[in-house]
N, C-alpha and C positions, 0 to 999 in steps of 0.2 A: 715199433714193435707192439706197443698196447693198441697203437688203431687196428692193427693188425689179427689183435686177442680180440678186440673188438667185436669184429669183422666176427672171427670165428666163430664165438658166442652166440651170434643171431643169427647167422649158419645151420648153428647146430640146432636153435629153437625152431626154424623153417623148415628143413628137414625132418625133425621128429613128427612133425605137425601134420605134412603131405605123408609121413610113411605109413602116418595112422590110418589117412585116407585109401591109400595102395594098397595096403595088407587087408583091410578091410574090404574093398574089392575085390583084390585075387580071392576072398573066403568067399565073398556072396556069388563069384564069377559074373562079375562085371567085367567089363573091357575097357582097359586104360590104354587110351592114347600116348600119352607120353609124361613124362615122369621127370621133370626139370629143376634144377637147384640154380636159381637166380634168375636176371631178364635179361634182354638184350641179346646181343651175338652167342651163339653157339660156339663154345672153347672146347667143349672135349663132346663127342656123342656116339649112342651105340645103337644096337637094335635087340632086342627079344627077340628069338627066333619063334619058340616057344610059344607065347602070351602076344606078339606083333605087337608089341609095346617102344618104344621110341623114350631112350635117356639121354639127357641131356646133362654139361655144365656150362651156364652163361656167364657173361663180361660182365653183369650187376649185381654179387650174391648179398643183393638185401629181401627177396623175397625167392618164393619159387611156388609149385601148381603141381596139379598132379590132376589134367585132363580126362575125361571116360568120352568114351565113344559117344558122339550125337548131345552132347551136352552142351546148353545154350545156344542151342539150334535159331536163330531168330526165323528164318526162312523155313523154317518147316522141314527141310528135306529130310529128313533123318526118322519121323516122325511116324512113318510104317516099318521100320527096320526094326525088329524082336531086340537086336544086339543094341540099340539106344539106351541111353542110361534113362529116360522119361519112361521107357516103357518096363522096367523092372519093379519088382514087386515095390510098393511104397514103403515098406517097414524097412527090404533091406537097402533102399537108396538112404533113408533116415540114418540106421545102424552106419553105413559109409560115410554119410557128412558128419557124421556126432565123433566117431571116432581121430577127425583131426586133434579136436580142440580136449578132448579125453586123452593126449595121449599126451599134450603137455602139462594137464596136471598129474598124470604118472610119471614124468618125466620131473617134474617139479620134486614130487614127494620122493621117489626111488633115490636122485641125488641126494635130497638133504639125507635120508636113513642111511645115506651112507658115508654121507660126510658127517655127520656128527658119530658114527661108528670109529671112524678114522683120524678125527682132527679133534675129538673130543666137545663141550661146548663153554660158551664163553661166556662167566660169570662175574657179575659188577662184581667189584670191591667196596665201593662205597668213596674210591678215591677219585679223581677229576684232575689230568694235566690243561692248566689255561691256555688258550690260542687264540690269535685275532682274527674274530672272524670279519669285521670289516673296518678297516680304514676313513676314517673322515676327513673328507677336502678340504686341505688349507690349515690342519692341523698340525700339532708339532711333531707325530710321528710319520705326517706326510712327508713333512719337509725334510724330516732325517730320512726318509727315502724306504719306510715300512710301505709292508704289500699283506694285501688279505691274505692270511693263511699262516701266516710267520708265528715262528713258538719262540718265545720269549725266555728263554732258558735259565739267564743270568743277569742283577744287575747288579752292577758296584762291585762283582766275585760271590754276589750273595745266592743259591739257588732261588729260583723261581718254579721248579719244577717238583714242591714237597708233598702232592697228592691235594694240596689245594687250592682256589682261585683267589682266595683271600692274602693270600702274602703277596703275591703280583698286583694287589689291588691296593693294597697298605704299605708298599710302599713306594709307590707312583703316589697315591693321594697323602703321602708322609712325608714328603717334599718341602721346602719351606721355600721362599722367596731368599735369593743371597746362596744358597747353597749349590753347591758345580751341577754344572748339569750331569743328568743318570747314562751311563754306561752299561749298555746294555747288547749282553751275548742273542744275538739271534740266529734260529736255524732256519732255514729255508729250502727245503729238497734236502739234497744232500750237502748242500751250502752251509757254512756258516761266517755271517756278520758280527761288524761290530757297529754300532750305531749311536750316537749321542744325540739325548732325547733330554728337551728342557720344559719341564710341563707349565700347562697355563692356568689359572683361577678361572674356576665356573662360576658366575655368581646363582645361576638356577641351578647346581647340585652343592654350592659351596664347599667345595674341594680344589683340591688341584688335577689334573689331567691331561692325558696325551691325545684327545682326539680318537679313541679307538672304541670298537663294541668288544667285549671279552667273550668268547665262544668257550665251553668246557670239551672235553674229549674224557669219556668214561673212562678208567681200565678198569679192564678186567683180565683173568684169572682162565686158563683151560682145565677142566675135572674131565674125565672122563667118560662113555658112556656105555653105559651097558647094552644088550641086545634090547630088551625091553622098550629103554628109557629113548633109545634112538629112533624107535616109531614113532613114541609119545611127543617128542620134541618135532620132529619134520612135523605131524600132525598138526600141531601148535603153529606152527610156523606160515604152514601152506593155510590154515584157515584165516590167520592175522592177514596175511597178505592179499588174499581174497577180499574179506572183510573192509580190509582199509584201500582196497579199489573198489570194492562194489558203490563203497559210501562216498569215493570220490567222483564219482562216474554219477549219483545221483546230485552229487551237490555242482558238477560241470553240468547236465540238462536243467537242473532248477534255477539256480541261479548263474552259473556261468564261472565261476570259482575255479581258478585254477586255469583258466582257457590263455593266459596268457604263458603257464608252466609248459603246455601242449609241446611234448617233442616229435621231430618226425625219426628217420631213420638217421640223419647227419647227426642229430642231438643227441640219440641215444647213443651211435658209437661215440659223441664225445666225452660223453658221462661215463661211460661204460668204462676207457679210458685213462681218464681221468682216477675213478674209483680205484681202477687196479693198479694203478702207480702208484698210488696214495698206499693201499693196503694191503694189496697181494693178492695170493690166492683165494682167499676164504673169501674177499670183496667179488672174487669173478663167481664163485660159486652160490654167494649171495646173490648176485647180480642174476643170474642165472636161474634160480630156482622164482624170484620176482617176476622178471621179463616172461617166464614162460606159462606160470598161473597168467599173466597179463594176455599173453596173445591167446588163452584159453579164453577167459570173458570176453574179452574184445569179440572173438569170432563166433561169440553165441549172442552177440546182441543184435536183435532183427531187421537190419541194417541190409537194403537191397544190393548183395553182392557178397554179405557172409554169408559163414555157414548156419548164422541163427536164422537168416532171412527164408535160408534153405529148407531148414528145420520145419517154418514156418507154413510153406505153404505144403509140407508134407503133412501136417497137424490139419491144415483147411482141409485136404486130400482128403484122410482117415475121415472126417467130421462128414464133410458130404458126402462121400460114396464114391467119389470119380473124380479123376486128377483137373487142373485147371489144365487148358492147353499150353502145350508142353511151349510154343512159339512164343505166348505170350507171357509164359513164367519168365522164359529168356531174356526178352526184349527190357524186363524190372531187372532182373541182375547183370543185364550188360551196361543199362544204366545206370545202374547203382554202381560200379566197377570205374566207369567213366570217371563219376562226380567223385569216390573216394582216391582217384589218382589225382584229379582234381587239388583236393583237401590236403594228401597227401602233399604233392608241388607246395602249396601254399603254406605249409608249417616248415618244409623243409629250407623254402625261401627264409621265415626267421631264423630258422637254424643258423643259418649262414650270414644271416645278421648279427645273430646274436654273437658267433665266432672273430666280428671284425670290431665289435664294441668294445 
């Protein structure tokens, strides 16, 4: 069911992305070919009687296109035809490519202003429930059979869960030599263990210890929000997220940082996933409003086969006076298309490594 939420979610970003592109054409009266949601085989399709436009749904929905007439012509033919997308005005083929990736950050911001209208927003307390976030091999809460992720609820009857990390911590390291081993309530999913955990002497932290890294989980608290405050906050929101990708994205071309984190489309449905099983709704709406500022930068960066590359040489266009030919703009974005499916294979490959480790 959640690969399935998955699924939906980058659906629905794919989509939003190409309809930017379509409605923006049908305004400029451009001529789209066909108007697809996913790759591979054709599962449902229709025709425009109206527009001779051509829709499709494919057996792949992790991406889709939204084609115009005579576009990435590499052979030239198309090349005298009025109705060519190369041969319409330059500003409005620009206004057409720009409004993909424009419409996922409207799409970003419209969500959050309406989800924090709705679901109010969610404010620290100042308190921390602790959870493990990784496990050490050959430890002694390996060997009692703890796994990343597990909340540590109760030991001895005692809570563990009093708003802070410190009681989980004091009395694991309050342990003495001679004393029973700790009994300890654990939750896991909707699971819950019992686990007998006998801690060992560090002599580099001089304490006692179970092998484990302590991760915190904030709570917090839902207030409401007003008409106002629910601009203010999505605004907030969508520029943090922007922000902390632009700077990720300069510190992946600088130094390379993060290039091992690179998900492709398997990794993001598993996160995706993952997240909303963990959290719920607000995790898919967060998810959601992230991915889709995401696939907005993503597809303005000048990258032969986006839409910034696009952008790009509409910008040379404007600057010289007269378009590059239209054969050989093609021939750099069918290339660039190529080498990012390319790229694409290649991270998806980890993905699926990473799923059997």
């Amino acid at each position: 069911m959640y690969i399935i939420v998955a699924i939906l979610l980058l659906a629905i970003l794919i989509v939003v992305h190409e309809f930017g592109h379509f409605m923006a054409a049908r305004l400029m009266k451009i001529d789209v070919t066909e108007f697809s949601v996913g790759f591979g085989p054709k599962l449902l399709k229709w025709k425009s009687k109206k527009y001779e436009t051509d829709f499709s749904v494919r057996a792949v929905p992790l991406g889709g296109f939204c084609a115009f007439y005579g576009e990435d012509d590499t052979k030239g033919e198309s090349k005298d035809d009025p109705r060519a997308f190369a041969k319409q005005n330059v500003w409005k083929r620009m206004f057409v490519i720009l409004m993909g990736p424009l419409m996922n950050f409207v799409l970003a911001f419209c969500v959050a202003v309406v989800f924090f209208w709705c679901a109010g927003n969610m404010v620290p307390t100042g308190e921390v429930d602790p959870f493990i976030s990784q496990v050490m091999a050959s430890g002694p809460a390996q060997r009692a059979g703890m796994k990343d992720g597990d909340i540590i609820t109760a030991i001895n009857g005692a809570n563990m869960l009093d708003g802070t990390a410190e009681t989980l911590l004091n009395t694991i390291s309050g342990w003495k030599d001679g004393d029973e081993p700790l009994q300890a309530n654990v939750k896991r999913g909707e699971e819950t263990l019992e686990l007998s955990l006998t801690p060992e002497w560090n002599e580099d932290a001089e304490k006692y210890q179970i092998g484990v890294y302590i991760g915190q989980y904030i709570r917090a608290e839902i207030q409401p929000v007003s008409f106002t405050e629910g601009f203010r906050l999505a605004w907030d929101t969508c520029t943090y997220y922007s922000g902390a990708l632009v700077d990720a994205l300069k510190k992946l071309v600088t130094t390379g940082e993060g290039l091992d984190q690179t998900a492709g489309p398997i990794g993001i449905i598993t996160m995706v996933a993952d997240k909303v099983q963990q959290n719920g709704f607000r995790a898919f709406i967060d998810l959601l409003v992230f991915l889709s500022i995401n696939l907005g930068i993503m597809n303005l960066l000048p990258i032969p086969g986006l839409d910034g590359s696009r952008l790009v040489f509409g910008i040379v266009e404007v600057i010289r006076g007269k378009a590059i030919p239209p054969e050989k703009e093609a021939i750099v974005h069918v290339a660039g298309m190529v080498l990012l499916f390319g790229f694409i294979i290649f991270i998806t490959f980890q993905d699926v490594t990473r799923l059997f480790q």
